[in-house]
Wavefront OBJ file of the C-alpha trace (Angstrom):
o trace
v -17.352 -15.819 -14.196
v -14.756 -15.651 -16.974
v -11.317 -14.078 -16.637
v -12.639 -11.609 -19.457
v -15.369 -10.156 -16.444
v -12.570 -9.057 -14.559
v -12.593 -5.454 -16.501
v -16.499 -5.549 -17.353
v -17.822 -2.671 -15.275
v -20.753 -4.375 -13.139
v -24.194 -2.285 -11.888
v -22.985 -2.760 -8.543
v -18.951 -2.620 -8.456
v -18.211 -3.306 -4.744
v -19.803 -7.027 -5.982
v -17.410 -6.980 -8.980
v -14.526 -5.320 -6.325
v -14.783 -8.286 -3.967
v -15.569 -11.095 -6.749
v -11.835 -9.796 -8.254
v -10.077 -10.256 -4.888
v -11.476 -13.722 -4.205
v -11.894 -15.039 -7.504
v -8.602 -14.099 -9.738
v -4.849 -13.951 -9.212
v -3.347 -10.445 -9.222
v -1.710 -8.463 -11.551
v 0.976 -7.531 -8.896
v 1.892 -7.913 -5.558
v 4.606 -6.796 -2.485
v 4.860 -8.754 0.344
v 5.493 -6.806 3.324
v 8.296 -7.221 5.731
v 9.326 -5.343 8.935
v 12.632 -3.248 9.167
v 14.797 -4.845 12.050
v 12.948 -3.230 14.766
v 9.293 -4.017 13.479
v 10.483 -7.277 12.815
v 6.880 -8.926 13.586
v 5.184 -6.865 10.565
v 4.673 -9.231 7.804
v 1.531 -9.067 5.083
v 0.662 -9.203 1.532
v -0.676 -6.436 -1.098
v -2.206 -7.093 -3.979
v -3.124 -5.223 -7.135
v -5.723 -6.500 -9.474
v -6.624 -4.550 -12.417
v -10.063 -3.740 -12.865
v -12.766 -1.176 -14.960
v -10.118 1.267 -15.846
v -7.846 1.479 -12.527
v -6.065 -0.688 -9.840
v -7.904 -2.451 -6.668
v -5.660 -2.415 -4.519
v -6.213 -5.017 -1.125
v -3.513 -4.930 1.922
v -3.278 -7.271 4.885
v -0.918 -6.774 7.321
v -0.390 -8.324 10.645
v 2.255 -7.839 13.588
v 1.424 -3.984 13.480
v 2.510 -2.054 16.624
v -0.048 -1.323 18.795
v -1.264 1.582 21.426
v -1.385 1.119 24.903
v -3.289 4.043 25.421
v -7.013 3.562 25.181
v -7.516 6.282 22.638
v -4.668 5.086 20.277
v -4.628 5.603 17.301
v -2.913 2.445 15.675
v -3.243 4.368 12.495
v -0.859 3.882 9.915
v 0.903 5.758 6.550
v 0.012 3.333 3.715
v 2.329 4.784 0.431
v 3.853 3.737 -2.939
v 7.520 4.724 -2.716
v 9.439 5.341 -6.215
v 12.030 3.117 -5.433
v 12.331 -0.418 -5.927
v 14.153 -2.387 -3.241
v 13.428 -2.600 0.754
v 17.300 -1.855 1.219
v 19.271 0.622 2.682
v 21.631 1.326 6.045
v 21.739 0.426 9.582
v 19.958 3.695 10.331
v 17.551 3.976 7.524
v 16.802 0.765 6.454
v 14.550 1.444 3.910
v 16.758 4.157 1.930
v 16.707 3.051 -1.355
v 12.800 3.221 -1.233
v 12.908 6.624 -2.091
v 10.065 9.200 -1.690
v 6.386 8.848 -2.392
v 5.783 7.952 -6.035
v 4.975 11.268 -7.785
v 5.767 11.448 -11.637
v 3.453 14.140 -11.614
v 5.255 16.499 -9.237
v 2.115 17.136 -7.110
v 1.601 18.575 -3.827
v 0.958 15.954 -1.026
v -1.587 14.080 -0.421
v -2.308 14.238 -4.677
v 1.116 12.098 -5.348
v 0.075 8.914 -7.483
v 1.698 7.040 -4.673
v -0.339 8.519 -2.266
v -2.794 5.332 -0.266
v -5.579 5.592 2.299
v -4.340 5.085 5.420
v -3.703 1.776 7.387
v -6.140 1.074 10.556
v -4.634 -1.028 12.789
v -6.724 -3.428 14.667
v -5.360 -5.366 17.479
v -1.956 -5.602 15.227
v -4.068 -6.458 12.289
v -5.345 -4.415 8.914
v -6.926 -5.303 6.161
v -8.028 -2.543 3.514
v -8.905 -2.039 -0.118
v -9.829 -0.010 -1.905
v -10.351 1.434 -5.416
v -8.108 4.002 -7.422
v -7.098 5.303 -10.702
v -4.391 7.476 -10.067
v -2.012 4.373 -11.291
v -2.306 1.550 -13.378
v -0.666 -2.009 -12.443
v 2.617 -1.088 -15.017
v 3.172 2.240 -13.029
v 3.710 0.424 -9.991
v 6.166 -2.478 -11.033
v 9.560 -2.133 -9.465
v 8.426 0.316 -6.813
v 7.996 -0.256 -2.984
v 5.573 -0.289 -0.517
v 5.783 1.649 2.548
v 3.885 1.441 6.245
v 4.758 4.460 8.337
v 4.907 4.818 12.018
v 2.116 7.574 12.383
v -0.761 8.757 10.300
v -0.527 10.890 7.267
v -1.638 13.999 7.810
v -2.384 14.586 4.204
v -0.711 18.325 4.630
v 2.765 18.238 5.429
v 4.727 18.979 2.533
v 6.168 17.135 0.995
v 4.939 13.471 2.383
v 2.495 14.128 5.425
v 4.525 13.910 8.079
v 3.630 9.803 8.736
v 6.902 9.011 10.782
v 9.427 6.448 9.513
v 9.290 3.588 7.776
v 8.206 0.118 9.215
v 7.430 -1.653 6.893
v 8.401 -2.504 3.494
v 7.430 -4.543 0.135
v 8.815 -4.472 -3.967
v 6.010 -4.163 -6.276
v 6.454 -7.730 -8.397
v 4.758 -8.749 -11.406
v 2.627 -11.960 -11.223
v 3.714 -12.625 -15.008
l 1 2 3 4 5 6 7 8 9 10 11 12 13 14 15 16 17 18 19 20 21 22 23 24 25 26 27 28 29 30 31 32 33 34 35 36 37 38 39 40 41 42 43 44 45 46 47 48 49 50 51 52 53 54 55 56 57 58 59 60 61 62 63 64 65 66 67 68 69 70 71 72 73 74 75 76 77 78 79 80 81 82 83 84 85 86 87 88 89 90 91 92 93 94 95 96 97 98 99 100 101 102 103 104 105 106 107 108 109 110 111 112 113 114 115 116 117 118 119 120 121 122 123 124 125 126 127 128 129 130 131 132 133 134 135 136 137 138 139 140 141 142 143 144 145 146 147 148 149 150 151 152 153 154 155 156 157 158 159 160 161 162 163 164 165 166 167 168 169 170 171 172 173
């Protein structure tokens, strides 16, 4: 398969989807980091342009996780409008910003706006499909794994608890 393939549209795209993610280098990426007291959260997301719109493939390990039997170990997954994984002592993400949302949507229809995270013994890996963005929208943005589920209602970012987790959108080239 030839680098050209990556945007040919295929009969069956979930082939094409997972030939993109093993076969070619991203477009972008973030790799995630815990905040000083989720310090064991580390992982890498990738975005790999493809038939019009972004695939977009997380892994993230480290992830807190339920000691209740029915836990949900379900996690906010966003793209934040700022561009750096700095901020205070008590927010440490601050310069992150709010969800991505050039648009000036309601919640959950912000651009920045990602399925959420489904933790898995500390573990998740997800992706997915979307073309609410394109791979230039998303350089110099952040990232963001919240403590609790979206609850795709709240106004104005679903009510998915603070921020434990962090990357900057980079460029491959």
């Amino acid at each position: 398969m030839s680098q050209s393939n990556v945007n040919k549209a295929y009969e069956n795209p979930g082939l094409h989807y997972l030939e993109t993610a093993l076969f070619y280098m991203p477009a972008a990426y973030a790799e995630l980091t815990g905040n000083p007291g989720t310090s064991e959260i580390t992982g890498m997301v990738r975005f790999y342009p493809v038939n019009g719109g972004v695939l977009v493939n997380a892994e993230v390990y480290g992830l807190p996780t339920s000691a209740e039997t029915c836990g949900s170990d379900i996690f906010g997954f966003h793209i934040h409008e700022g561009g750096s994984c700095t901020g205070t002592a008590s927010d440490p993400y601050a310069e992150t910003g709010t969800h991505y949302n050039p648009s000036d949507c309601p919640h959950p229809a912000h651009m920045g706006d990602l399925p959420p995270l489904f933790g898995n013994s500390g573990t998740a890996w997800m992706m997915y499909f979307t073309d609410r963005f394109t791979i230039s929208d998303l350089i110099d943005r952040t990232v963001i794994i919240h403590s609790k589920p979206d609850d795709f209602t709240s106004q104005p970012s679903g009510n998915s608890g603070t921020k434990i987790a962090c990357g900057s959108i980079h460029s491959v080239t």
